[in-house]
DOTOR-833045 format. One record per residue (C-alpha): x, y, z. Coordinates in nm, 2 decimals. Layout:
REM DOTOR-833045
<fikol X="X" Y="Y" Z="Z"/>
...
***
This chain:
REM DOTOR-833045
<fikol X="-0.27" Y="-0.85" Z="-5.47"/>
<fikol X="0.00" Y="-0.58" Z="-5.41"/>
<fikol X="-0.18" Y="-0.39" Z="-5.22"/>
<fikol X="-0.36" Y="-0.60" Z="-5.01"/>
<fikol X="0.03" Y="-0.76" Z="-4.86"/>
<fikol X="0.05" Y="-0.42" Z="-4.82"/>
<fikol X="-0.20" Y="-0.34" Z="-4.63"/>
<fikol X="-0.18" Y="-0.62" Z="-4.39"/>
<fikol X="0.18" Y="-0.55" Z="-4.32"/>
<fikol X="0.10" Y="-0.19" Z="-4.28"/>
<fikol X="-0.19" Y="-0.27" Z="-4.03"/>
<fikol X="0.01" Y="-0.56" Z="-3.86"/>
<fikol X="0.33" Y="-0.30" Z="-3.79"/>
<fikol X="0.07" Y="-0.09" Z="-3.63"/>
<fikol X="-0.08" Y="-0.32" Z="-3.42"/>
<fikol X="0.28" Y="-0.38" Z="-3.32"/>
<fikol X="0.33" Y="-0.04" Z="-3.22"/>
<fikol X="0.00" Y="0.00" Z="-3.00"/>
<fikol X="0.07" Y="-0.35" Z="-2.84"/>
<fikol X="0.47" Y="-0.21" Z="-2.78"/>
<fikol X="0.33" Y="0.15" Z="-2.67"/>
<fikol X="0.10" Y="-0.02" Z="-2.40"/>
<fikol X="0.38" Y="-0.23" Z="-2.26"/>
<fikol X="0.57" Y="0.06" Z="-2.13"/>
<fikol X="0.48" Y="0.14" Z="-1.80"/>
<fikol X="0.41" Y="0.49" Z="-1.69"/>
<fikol X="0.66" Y="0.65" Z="-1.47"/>
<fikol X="0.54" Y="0.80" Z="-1.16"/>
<fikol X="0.64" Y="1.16" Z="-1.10"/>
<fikol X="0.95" Y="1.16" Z="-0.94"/>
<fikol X="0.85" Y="1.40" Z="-0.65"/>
<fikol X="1.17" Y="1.29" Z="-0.40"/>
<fikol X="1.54" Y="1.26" Z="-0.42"/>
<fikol X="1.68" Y="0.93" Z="-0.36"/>
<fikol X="1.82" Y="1.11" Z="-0.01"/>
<fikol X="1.43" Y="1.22" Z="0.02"/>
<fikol X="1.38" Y="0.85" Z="-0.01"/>
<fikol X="1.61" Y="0.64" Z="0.23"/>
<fikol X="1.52" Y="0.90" Z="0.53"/>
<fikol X="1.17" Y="0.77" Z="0.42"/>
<fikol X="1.27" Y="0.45" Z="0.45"/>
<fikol X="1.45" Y="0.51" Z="0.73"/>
<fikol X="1.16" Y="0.67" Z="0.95"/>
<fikol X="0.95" Y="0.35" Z="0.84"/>
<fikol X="1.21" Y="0.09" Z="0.98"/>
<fikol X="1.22" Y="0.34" Z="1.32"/>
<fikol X="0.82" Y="0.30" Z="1.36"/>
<fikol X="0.81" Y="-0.08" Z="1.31"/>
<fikol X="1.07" Y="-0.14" Z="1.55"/>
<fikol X="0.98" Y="0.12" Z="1.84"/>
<fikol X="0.60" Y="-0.11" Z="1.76"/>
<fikol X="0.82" Y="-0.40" Z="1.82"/>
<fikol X="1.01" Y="-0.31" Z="2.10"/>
<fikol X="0.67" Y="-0.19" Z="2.25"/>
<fikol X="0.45" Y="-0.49" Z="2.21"/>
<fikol X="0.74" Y="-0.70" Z="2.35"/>
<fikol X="0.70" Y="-0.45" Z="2.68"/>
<fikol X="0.32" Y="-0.57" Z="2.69"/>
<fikol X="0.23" Y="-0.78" Z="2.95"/>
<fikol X="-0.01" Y="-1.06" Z="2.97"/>
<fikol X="-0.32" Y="-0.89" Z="3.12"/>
<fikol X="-0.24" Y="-0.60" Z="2.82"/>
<fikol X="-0.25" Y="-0.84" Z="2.54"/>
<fikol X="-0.58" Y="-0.97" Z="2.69"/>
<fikol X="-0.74" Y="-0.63" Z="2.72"/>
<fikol X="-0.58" Y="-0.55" Z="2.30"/>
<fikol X="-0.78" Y="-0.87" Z="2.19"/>
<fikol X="-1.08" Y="-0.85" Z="2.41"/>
<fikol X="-1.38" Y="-0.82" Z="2.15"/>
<fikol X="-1.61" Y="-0.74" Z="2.40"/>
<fikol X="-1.51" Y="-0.39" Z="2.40"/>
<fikol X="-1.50" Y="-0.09" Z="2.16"/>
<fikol X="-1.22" Y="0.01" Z="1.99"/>
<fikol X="-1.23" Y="0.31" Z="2.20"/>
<fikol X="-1.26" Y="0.15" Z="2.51"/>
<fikol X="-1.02" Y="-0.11" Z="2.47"/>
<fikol X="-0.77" Y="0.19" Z="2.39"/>
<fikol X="-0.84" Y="0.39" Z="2.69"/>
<fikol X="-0.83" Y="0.07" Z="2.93"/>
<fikol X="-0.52" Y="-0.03" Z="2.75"/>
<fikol X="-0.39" Y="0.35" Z="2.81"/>
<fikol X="-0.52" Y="0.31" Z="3.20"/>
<fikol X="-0.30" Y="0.01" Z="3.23"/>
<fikol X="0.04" Y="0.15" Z="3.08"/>
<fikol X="0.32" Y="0.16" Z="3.37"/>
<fikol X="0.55" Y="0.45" Z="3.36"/>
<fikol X="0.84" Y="0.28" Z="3.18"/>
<fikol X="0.61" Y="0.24" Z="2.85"/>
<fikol X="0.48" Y="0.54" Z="2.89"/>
<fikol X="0.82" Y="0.72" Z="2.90"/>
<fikol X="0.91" Y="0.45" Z="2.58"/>
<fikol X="0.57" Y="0.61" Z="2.39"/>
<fikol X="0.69" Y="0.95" Z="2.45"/>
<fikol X="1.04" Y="0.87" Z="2.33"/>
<fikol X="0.92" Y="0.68" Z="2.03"/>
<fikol X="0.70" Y="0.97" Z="1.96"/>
<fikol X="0.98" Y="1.17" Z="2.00"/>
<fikol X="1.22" Y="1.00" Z="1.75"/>
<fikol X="0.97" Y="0.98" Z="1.52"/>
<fikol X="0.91" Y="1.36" Z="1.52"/>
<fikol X="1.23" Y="1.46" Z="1.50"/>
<fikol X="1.26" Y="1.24" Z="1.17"/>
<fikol X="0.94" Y="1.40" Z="1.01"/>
<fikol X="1.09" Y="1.75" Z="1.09"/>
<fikol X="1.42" Y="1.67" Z="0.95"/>
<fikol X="1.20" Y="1.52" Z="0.65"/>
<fikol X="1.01" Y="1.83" Z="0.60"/>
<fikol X="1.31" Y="2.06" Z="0.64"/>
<fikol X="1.43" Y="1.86" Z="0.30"/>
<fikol X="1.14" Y="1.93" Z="0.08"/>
<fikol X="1.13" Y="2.22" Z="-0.16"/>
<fikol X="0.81" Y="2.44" Z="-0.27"/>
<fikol X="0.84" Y="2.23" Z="-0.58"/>
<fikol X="0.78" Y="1.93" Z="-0.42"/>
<fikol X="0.51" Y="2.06" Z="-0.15"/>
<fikol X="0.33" Y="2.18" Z="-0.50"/>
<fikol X="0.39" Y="1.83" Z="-0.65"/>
<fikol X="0.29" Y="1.63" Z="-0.34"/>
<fikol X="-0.05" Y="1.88" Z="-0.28"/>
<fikol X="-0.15" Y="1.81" Z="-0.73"/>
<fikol X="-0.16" Y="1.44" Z="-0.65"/>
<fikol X="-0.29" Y="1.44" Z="-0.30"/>
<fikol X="-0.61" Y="1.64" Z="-0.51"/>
<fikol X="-0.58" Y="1.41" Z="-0.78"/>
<fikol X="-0.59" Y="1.12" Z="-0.51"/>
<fikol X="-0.91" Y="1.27" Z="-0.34"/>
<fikol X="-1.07" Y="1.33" Z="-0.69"/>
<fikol X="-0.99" Y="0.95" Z="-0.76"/>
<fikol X="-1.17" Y="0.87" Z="-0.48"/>
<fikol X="-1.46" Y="1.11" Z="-0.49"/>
<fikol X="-1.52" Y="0.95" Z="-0.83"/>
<fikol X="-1.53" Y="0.59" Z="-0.72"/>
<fikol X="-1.78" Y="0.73" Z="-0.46"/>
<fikol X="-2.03" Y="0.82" Z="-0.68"/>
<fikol X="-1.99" Y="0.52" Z="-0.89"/>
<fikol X="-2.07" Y="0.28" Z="-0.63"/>
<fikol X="-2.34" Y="0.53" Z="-0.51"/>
<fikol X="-2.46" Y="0.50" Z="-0.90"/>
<fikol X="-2.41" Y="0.10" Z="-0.93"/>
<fikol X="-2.63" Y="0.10" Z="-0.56"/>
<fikol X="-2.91" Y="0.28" Z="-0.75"/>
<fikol X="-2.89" Y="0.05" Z="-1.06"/>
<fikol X="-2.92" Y="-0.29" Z="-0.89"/>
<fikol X="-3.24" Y="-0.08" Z="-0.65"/>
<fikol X="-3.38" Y="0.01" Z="-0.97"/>
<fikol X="-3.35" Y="-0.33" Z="-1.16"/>
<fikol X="-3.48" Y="-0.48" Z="-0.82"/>
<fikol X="-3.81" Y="-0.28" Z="-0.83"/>
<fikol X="-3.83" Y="-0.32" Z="-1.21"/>
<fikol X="-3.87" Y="-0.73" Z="-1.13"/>
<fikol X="-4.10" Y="-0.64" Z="-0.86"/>
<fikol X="-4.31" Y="-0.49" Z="-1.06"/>
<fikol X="-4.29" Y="-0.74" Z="-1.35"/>
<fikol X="-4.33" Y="-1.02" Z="-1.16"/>
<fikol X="-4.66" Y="-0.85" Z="-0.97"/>
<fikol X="-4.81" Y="-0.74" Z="-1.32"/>
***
């Protein structure tokens, strides 16, 4: 009797321990420093309002030709481009700009440590994806091959 309290309160404290151990989340590699981080931050804010401030510079016949469905995505690009006056023109080149000179100072900031860092998970992202490639490529020739299987059953 002895041993089996035992043994339930040996297996319940490790089931604690498992169900504890999965709770902890697992920290993602720090790659930047919280400086790193705010010009991030910073150069994201700067994009969404030089869109902002460039949408509001659209006119009328601009938005038409943005939501016209009749046209490609690369058409309705280049008669959007076509239609651009000269003031948002000179705003896209000043956005672009801004926004370059924020990456540069960015990248001036990063170490070889973190350009090794950031290139290991950019690979480990493309492996990720690779992988879930081939298993929807795989799951494709499952459901082909239980399809011809109840062909075949039902025609035999």
């Amino acid at each position: 009797m002895k041993t089996i309290k035992i043994t339930i309160i040996l297996a319940v404290m490790a089931f604690g321990q498992f169900a504890i151990a999965q709770d902890e989340p697992k920290e993602k590699e720090k790659i930047y420093t919280p400086e790193q981080i705010e010009m991030l931050k910073t150069q994201k804010v700067a994009v969404k309002e030089n869109r902002e401030e460039f949408k509001s510079s659209l006119t009328d016949e601009q938005l038409d030709i943005m939501e016209n469905k009749d046209l490609g995505k690369r058409e309705r690009m280049e008669a959007l481009r076509s239609s651009f006056t000269a003031a948002q023109k000179a705003m896209m080149e000043a956005n672009r700009n801004e926004i370059k000179a924020l990456k540069d100072a960015f990248r001036a900031t990063i170490t070889d440590e973190q350009k090794q860092l950031i290139r290991e998970r950019r690979k480990k992202i493309k492996k990720r994806l690779g992988n879930m490639k081939d298993r929807k490529e795989q799951l494709k020739e499952r459901k082909e091959n239980i399809k011809e299987r109840k062909k075949k059953k039902n025609i035999g």
